[in-house]
Structures are given as C-alpha cells and as structure tokens.
C-alpha positions as CSV (number, residue, x, y, z in Angstrom):
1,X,319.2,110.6,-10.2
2,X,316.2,107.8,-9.3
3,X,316.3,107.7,-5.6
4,X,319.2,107.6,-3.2
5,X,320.8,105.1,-0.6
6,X,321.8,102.0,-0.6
7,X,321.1,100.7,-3.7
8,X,322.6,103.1,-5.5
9,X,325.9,102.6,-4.1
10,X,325.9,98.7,-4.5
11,X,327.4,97.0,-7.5
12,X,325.2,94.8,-9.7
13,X,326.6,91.5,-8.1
14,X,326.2,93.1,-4.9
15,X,322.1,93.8,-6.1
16,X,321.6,90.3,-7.2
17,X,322.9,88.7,-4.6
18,X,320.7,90.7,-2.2
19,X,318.1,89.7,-4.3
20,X,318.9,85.9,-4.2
21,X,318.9,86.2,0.0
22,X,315.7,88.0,-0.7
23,X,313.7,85.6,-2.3
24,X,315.6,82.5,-0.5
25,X,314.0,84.0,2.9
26,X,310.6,84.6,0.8
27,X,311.0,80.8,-0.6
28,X,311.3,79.1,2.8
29,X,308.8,81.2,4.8
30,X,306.2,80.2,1.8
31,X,307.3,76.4,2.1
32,X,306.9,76.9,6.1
33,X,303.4,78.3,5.7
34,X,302.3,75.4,2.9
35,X,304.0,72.8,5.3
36,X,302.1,74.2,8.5
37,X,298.4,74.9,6.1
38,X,299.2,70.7,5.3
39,X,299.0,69.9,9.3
40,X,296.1,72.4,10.0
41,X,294.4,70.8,7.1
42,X,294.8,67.4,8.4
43,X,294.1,68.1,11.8
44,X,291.4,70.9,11.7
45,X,290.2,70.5,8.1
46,X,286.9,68.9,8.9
47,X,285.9,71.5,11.7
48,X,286.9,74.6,9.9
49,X,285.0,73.1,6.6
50,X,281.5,73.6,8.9
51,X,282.9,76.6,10.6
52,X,283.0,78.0,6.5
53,X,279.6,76.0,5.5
54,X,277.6,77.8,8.5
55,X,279.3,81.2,8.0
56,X,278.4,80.8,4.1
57,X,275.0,80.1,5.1
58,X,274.9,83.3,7.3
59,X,276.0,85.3,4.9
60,X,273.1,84.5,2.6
61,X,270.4,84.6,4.4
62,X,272.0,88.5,5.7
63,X,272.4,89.2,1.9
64,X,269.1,88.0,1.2
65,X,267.5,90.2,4.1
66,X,269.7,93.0,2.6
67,X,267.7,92.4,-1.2
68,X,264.1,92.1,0.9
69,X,265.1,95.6,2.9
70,X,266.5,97.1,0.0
71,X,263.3,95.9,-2.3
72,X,260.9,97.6,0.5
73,X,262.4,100.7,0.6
74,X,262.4,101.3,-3.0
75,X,258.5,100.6,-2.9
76,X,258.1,102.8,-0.9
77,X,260.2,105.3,-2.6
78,X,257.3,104.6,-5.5
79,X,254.4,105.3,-3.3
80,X,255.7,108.7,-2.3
81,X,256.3,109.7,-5.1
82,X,252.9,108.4,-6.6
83,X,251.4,110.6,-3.7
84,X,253.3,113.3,-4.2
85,X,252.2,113.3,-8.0
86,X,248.6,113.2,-7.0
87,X,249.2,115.6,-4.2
88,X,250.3,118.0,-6.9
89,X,248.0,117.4,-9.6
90,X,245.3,118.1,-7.4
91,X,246.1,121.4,-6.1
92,X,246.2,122.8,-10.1
C-alpha cells in the first residue's frame, strides 16, 4: 500500500471535506495577510520604498566592486602566468 495513517482510513467525503477546511483556513490567512500588506502599504509605503531604493543602490555599487575585484585578480592571474612562461622559456 502508499503510505499509512490517517488518510487511508478516511472515506472520500471524509478527504474532501478535510480538504475544503484546508484551504478555507489557507484562504482567510491569505486575505488577512493582503488586508494587513494594504495598511502597511498605506502607512509605511513611502519609507520602506527609500529603505528598498538605498539598499538597491548598495547592492550595486558591492556588485560593482565585486566585477572590479574579480577583474583584478584575473589580471593578475595573466601576468603570472606570462612570467611563468618566460621564466620557463628561458631556462631551455
């Protein structure tokens, strides 16, 4: 058999009724969190929309240091291995 427990005892009405009282509970707690994001929204909205402008401008300028660091290190990747090269064709 697939599993064990409750479920497998229950009748079919007795599964989609469960199911119902399932997603009624799902359906109000996701009409309690739109309801509540609606008054944050309208009292907050403003400040949190700088909080996310500055935080997106942070983040650039990080991920642009992160390109810069990441740009120097693979030069210098190059020039080692450009030494190495003449390092080795000199000692033949």
């Amino acid at each position: 058999m697939h599993g064990s427990g409750k479920m497998e005892s229950m009748d079919p009405f007795e599964m989609v009724m469960a199911m119902w009282h399932k997603a009624s509970f799902e359906a109000y707690s996701e009409l309690m969190i739109e309801k509540l994001k609606k008054r944050i929204e309208a009292a907050n909205g403003h400040v949190m929309d700088k909080i996310a402008d500055a935080i997106m401008e942070s983040m650039g300028k990080e991920f642009e240091a992160m390109k810069q660091k990441s740009y120097a290190k693979k030069e210098l990747h190059e020039k080692f291995a450009k030494i190495f090269s003449e390092g080795s064709q000199k000692q033949k």
